[in-house]
Backbone as numpy.savetxt, mean C-alpha at the origin, in Angstrom:
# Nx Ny Nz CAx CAy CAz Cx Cy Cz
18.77 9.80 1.35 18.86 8.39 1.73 17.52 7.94 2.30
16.80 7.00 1.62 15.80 6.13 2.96 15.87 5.39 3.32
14.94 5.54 4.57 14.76 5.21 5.84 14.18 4.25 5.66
14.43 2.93 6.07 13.37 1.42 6.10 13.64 0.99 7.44
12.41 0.31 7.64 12.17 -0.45 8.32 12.10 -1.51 8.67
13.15 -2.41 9.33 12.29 -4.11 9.13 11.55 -4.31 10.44
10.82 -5.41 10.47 10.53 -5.59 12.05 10.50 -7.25 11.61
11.18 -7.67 12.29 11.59 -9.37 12.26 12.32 -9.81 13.25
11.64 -11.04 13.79 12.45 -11.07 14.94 13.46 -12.60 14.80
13.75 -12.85 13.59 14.93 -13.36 13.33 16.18 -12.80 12.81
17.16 -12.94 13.90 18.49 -11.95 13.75 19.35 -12.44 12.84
19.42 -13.36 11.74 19.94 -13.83 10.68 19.20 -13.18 9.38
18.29 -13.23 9.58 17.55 -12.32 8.47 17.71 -10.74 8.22
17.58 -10.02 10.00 17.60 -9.01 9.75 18.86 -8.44 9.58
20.18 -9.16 9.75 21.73 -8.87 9.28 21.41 -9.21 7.93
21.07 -10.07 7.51 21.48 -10.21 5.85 20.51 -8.68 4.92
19.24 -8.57 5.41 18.96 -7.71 4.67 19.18 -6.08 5.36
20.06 -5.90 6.37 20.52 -4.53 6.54 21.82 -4.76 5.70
22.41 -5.89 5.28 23.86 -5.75 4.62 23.88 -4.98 3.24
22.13 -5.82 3.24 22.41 -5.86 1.24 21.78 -4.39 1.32
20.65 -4.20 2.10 20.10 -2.29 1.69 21.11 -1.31 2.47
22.10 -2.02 3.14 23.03 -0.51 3.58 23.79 -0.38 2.41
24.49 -1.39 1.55 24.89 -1.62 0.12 24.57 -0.73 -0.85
23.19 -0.85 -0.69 22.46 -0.30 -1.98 22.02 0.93 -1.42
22.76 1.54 -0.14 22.67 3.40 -0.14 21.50 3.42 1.04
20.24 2.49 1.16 19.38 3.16 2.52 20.24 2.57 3.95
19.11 3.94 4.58 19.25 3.87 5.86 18.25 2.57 6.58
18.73 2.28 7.78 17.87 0.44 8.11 17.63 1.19 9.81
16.68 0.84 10.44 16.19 0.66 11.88 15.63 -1.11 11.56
15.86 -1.74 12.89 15.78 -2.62 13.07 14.35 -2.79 14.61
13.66 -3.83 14.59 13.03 -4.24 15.42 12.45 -5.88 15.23
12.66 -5.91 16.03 12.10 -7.57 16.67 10.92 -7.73 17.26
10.02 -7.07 17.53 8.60 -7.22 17.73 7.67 -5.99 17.61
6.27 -5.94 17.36 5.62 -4.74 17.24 5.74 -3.26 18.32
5.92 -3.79 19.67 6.87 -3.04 20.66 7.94 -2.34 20.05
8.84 -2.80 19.86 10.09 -1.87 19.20 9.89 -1.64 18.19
9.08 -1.77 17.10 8.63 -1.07 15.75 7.54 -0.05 16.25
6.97 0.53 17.24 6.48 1.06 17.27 7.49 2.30 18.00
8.24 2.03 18.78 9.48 2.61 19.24 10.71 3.30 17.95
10.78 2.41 17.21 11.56 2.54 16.35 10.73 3.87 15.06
9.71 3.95 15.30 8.57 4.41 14.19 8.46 5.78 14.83
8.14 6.30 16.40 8.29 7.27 17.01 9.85 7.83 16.83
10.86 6.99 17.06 12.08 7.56 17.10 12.73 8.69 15.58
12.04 7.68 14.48 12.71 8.03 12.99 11.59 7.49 12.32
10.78 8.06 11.90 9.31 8.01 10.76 9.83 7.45 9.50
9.67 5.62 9.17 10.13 5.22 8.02 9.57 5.54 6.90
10.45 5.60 5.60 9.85 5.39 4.22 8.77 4.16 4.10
9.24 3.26 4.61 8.84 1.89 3.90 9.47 0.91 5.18
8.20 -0.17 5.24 8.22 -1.07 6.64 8.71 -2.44 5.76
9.74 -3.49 6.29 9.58 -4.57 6.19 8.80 -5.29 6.90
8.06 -6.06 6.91 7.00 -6.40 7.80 7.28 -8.13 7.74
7.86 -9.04 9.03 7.32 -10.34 9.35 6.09 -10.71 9.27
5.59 -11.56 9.01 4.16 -12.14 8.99 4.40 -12.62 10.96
5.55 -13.68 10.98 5.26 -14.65 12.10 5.97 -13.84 13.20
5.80 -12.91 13.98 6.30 -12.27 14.90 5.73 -12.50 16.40
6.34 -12.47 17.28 6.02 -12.49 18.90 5.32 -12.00 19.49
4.27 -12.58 19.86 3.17 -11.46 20.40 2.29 -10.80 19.69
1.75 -9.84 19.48 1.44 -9.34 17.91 2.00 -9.55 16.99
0.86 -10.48 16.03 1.85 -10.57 15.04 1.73 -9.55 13.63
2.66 -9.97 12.81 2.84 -8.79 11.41 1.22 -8.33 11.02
0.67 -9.29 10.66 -0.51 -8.77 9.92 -1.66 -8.04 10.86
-1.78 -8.44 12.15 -2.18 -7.25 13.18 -1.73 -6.09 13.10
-0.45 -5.95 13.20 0.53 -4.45 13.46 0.18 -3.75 11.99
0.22 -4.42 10.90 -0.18 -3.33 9.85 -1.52 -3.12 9.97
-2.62 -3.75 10.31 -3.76 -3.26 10.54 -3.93 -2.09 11.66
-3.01 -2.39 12.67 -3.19 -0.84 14.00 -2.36 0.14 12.90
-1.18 -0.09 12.32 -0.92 1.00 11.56 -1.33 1.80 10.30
-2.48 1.01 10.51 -3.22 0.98 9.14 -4.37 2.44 9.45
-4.76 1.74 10.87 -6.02 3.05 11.41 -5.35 4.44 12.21
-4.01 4.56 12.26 -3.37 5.44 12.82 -3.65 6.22 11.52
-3.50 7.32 11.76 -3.57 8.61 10.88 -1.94 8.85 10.47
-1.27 8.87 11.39 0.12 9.22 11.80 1.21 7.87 10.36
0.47 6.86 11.02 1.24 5.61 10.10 0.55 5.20 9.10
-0.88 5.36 8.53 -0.97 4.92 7.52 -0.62 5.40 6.05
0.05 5.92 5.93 0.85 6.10 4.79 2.18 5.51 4.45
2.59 5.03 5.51 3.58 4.23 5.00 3.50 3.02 4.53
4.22 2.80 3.19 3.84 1.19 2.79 4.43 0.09 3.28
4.24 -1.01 3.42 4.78 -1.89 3.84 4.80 -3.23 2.90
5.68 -3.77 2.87 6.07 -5.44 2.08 6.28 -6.20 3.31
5.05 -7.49 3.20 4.68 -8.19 3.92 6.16 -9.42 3.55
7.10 -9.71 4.60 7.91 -10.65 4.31 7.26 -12.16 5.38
7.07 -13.06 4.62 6.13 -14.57 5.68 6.60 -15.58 4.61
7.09 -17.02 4.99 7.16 -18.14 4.35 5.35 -18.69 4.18
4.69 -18.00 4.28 3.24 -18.04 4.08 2.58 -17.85 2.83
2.48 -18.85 2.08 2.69 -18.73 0.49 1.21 -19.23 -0.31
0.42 -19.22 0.52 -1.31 -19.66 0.44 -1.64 -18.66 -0.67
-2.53 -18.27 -1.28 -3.56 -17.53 -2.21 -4.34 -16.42 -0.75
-4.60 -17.96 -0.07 -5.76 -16.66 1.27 -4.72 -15.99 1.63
-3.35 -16.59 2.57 -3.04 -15.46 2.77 -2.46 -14.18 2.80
-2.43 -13.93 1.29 -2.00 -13.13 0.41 -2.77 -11.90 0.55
-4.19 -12.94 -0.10 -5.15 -11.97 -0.22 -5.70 -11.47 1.42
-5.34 -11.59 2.24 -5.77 -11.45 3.86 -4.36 -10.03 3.95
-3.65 -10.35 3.70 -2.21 -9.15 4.10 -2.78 -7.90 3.05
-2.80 -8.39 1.96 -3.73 -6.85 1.05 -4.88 -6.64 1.62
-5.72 -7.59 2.00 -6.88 -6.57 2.69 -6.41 -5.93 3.95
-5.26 -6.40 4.70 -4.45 -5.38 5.67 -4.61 -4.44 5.17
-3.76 -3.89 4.76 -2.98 -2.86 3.59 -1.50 -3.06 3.41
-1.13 -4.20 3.41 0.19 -3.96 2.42 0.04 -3.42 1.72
1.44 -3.61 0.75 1.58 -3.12 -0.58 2.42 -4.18 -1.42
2.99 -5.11 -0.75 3.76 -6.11 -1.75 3.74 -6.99 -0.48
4.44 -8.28 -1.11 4.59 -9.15 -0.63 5.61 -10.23 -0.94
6.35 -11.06 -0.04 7.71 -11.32 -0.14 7.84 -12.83 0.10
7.64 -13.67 -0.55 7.45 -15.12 0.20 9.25 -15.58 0.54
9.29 -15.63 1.66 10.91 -16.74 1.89 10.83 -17.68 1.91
12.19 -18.47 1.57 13.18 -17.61 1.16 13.41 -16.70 -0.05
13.58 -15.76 -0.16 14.30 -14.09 -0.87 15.69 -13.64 -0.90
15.85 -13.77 -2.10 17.28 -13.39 -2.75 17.22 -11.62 -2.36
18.57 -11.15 -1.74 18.48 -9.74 -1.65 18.27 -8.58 -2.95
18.73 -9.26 -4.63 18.56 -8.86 -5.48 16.84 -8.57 -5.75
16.01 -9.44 -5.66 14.05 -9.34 -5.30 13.83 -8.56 -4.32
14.73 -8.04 -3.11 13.99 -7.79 -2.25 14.36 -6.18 -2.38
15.81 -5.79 -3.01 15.89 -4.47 -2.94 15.19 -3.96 -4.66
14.78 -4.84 -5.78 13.69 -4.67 -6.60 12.53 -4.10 -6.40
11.44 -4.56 -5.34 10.46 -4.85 -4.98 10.57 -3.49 -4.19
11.62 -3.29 -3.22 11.63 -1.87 -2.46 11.52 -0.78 -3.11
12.55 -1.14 -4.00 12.43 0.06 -5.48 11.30 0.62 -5.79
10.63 -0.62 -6.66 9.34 -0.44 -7.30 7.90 -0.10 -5.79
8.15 -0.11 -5.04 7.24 0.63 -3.82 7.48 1.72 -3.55
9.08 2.30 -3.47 9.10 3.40 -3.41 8.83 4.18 -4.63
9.27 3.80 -5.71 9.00 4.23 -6.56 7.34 4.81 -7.18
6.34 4.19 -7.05 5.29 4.30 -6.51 4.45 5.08 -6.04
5.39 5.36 -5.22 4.68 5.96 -3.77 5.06 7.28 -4.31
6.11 7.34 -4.50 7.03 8.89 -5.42 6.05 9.14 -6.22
5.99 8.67 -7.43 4.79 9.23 -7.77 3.73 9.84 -7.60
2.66 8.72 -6.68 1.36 8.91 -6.07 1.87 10.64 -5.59
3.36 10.67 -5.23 3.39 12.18 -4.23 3.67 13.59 -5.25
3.92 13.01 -6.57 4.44 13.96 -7.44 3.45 15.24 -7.37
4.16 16.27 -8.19 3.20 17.28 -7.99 1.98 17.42 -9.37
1.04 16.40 -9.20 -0.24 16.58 -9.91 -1.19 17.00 -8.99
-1.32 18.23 -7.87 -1.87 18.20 -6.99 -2.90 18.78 -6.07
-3.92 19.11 -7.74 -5.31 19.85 -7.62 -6.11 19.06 -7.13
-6.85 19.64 -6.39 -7.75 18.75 -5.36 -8.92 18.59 -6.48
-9.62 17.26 -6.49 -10.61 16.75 -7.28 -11.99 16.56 -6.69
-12.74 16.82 -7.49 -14.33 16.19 -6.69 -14.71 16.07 -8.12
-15.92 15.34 -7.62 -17.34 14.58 -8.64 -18.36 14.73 -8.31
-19.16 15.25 -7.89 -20.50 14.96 -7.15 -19.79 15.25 -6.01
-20.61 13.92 -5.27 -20.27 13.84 -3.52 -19.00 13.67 -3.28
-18.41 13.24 -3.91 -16.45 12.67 -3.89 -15.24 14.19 -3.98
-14.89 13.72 -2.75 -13.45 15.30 -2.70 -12.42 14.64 -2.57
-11.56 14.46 -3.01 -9.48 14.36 -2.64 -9.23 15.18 -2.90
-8.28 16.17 -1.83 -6.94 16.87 -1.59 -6.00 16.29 -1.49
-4.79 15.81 -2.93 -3.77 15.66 -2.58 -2.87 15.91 -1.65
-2.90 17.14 -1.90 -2.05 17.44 -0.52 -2.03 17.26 1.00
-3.14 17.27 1.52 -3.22 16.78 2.16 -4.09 15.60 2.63
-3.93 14.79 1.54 -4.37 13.19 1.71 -5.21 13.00 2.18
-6.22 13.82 1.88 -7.65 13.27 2.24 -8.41 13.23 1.38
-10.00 12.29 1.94 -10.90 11.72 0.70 -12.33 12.04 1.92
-12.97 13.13 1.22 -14.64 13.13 1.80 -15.98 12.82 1.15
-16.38 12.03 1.32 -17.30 11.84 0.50 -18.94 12.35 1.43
-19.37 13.32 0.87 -20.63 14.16 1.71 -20.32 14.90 2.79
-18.98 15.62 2.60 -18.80 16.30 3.92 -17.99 15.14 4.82
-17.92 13.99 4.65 -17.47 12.99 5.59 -16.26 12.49 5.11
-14.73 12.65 6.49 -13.68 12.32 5.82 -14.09 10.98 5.75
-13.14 10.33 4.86 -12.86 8.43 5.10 -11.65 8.07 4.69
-11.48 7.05 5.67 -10.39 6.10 5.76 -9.94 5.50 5.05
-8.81 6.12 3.91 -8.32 4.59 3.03 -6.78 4.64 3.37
-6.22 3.33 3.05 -4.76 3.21 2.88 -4.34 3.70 1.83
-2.90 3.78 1.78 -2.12 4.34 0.27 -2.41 3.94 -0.94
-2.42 2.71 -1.00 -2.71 1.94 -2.03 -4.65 2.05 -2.70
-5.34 2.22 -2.08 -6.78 2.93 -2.46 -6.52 4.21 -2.64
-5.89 5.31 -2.27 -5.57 6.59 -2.11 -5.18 6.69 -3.87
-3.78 6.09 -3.86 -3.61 6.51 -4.97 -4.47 5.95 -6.18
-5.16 4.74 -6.32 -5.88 4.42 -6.84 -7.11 5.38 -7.13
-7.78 5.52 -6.26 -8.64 6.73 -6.53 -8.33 7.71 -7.22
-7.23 8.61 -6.73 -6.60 9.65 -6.87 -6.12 9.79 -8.86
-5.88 7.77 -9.17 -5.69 7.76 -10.72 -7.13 8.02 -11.24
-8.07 7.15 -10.49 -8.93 7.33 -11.31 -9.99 8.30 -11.43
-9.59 9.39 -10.40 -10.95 10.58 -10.51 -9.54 11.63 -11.57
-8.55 11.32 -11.85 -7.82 12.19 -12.77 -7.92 11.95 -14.23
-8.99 10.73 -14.16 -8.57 9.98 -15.29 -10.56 9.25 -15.58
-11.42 10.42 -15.34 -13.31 9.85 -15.26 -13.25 9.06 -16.53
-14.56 8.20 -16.47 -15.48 7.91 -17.49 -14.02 7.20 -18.68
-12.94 6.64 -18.49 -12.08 6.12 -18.93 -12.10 4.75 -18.25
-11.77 3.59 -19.00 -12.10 2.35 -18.94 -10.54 2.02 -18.73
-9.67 1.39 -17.83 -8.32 0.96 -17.42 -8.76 -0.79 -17.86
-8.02 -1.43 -17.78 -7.72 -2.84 -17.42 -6.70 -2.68 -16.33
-6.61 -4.26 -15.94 -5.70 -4.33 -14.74 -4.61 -3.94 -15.01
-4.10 -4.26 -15.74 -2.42 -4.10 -16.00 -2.20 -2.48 -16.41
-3.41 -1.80 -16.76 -3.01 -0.56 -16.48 -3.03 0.16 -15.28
-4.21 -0.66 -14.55 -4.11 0.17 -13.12 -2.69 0.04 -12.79
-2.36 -1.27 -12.86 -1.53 -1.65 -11.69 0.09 -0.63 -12.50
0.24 -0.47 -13.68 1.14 0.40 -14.26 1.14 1.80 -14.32
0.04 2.49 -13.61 -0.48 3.42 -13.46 -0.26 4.24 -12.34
-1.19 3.29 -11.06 -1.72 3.76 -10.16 -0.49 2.57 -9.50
-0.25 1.56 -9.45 0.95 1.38 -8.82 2.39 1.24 -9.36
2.23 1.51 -10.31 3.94 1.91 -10.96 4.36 0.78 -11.56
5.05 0.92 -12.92 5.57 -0.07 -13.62 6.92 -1.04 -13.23
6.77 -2.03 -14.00 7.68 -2.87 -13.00 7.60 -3.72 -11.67
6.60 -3.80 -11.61 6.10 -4.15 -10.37 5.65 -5.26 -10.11
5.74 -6.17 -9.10 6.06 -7.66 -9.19 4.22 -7.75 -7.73
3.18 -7.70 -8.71 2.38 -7.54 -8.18 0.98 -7.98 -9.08
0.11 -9.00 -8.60 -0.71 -10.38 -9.52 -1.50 -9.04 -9.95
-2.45 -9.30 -11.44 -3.13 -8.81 -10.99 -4.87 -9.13 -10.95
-4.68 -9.96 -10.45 -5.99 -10.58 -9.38 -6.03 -9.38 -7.94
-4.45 -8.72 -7.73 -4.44 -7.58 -6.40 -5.28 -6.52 -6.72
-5.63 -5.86 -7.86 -6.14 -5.11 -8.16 -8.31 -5.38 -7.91
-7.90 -6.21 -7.80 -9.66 -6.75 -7.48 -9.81 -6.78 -5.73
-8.96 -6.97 -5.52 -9.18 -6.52 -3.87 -9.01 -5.29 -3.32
-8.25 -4.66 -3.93 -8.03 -3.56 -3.77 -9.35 -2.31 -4.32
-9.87 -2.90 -5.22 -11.27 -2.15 -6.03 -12.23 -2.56 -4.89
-12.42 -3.97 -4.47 -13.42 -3.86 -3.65 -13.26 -3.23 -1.98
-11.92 -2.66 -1.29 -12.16 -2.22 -0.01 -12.08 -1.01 -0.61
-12.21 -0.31 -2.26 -12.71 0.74 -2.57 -13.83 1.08 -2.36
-14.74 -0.07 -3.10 -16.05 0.31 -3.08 -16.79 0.26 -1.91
-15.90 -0.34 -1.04 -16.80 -0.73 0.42 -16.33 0.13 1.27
-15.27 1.19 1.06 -15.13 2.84 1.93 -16.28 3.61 1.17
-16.89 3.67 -0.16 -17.68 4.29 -0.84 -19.09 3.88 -0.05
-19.37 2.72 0.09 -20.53 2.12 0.56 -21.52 2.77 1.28
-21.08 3.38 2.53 -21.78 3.90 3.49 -22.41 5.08 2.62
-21.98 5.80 2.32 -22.05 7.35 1.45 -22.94 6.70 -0.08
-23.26 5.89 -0.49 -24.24 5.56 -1.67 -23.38 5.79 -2.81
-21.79 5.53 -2.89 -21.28 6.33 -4.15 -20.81 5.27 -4.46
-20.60 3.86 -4.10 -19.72 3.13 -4.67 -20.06 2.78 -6.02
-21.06 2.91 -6.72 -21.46 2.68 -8.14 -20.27 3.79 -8.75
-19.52 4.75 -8.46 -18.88 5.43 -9.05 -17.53 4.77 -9.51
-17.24 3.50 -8.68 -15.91 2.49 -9.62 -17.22 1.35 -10.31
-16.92 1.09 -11.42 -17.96 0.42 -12.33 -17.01 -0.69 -13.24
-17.22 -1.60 -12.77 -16.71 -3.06 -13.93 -17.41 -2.62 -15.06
-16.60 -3.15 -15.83 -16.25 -3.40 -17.46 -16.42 -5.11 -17.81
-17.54 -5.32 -17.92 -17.04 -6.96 -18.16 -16.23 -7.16 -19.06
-15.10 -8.25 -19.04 -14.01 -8.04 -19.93 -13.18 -6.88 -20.33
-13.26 -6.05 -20.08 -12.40 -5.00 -20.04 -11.46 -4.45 -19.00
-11.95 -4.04 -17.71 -11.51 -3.76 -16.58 -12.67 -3.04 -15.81
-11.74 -1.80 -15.43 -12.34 -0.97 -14.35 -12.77 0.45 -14.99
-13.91 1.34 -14.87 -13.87 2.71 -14.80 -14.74 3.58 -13.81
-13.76 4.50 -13.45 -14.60 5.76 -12.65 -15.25 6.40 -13.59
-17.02 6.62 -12.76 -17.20 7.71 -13.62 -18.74 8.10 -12.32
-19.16 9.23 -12.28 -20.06 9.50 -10.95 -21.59 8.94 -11.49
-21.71 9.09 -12.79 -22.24 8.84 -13.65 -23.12 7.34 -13.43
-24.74 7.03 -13.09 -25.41 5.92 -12.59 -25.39 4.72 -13.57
C-alpha cells in the first residue's frame, strides 16, 4: 500500500481527496501546514507529497524547496496542487522540484491518474538497471543515488536524477521531448513538454560549476543528446 501525503490546509479538500485515494487502496497522512508535514514526514516517510501552493506561513513552494536540499526528503516527488494557473508559475514550482502539477478545481479521477503516472515513474527510475555509470568526469550510482562530477558529489532532485541516469544509459543518442518525457518520466503522463526544457537547464546548471555541462547538447529541431564528447 502507499503512503501519500497531502499538506493542505483546507479541510474540505483534504476529506475529499483522502476519500477517493483510501478508495483506490493508498494509505493518506494528512497536514495543514509545513509544521505538521514535516511532523507527519518524520513520523511515516511518504511515497509521494500532495503539495498546496497557498499554505499558512510557509508556503507550498518554499517547503518543497527546504525538502528539496534535505538529503533525507529529496527524493520524494511531489504534485504541486494551487488554483495558480499562470505559465510562470508553473514553470517557478518545476524549478522547485516538483514533479506534476494540479490546477483546481480537480476531479478525483485526474488526481489519482496523475499519482499513478508519478509513482509509476519513480518505480521505474528505481528498477533494477543498476550499474553505476561514468563518462569522463561524470559518476551515478544508482543505488545509491548519487551524481559526482570530479570527485564532487552534487545536488539534483529526482526528476534530473532520473533524467541523467536515462541519458548517460542511453550516450551520443539524440531523444526529442516526447521521448524524454516517455522515457525518463514515464508514459502517460500529463506533463507539457516545454517541462522538459527546464528541467535540461537546472541540468546543465548542476553541471556548470564542474565545466561538463556541454555534455547535455541541443539538437536544433530534434531534441536533446548526452554525449561527453566537445
Amino acid at each position: 500500500m502507499h503512503n501519500i501525503l497531502i499538506v493542505e490546509d483546507e479541510q474540505p479538500i483534504r476529506t475529499m481527496v483522502n476519500f477517493a485515494l483510501s478508495r483506490a487502496g493508498f494509505e493518506l497522512s494528512e497536514a495543514a501546514d509545513a509544521e505538521q508535514a514535516y511532523a507527519e514526514i518524520d513520523r511515516k516517510r511518504p511515497e509521494l507529497i500532495l503539495m498546496d501552493w497557498m499554505l499558512p506561513g510557509m508556503n507550498g513552494l518554499e517547503l518543497v524547496r527546504r525538502l528539496q536540499r534535505d538529503a533525507n526528503t529529496q527524493d520524494i516527488p511531489v504534485i504541486m496542487l494551487t488554483a495558480r494557473t499562470e505559465e510562470a508559475d508553473k514553470i517557478n514550482g518545476f524549478n522547485a522540484g516538483i514533479d506534476d502539477y494540479i490546477s483546481k478545481p480537480f476531479s478525483p479521477a485526474e488526481l489519482l491518474a496523475r499519482i499513478q503516472a508519478v509513482l509509476r515513474r519513480t518505480q521505474t527510475s528505481n528498477a533494477p538497471t543498476n550499474q553505476p555509470l561514468e563518462y569522463e568526469h561524470l559518476f551515478l550510482d544508482p543505488l545509491s543515488h548519487r551524481v559526482t562530477a570530479k570527485s564532487t558529489e552534487l545536488e539534483f532532485g529526482p526528476t534530473e536524477f532520473r533524467l541523467l541516469k536515462f541519458f548517460m544509459q542511453h550516450p551520443d543518442r539524440v531523444y526529442s521531448r516526447e521521448q524524454l518525457l516517455n522515457n525518463a518520466w514515464g508514459r502517460n503522463v500529463y506533463v507539457e513538454e516545454r517541462t522538459v526544457d527546464v528541467h535540461i537547464l537546472r541540468l546543465r546548471k548542476a553541471l556548470a560549476p564542474h565545466g561538463i555541462e556541454h555534455y547535455i547538447q541541443t539538437v536544433r529541431g530534434a531534441g536533446y543528446r548526452f554525449s561527453p564528447s566537445v
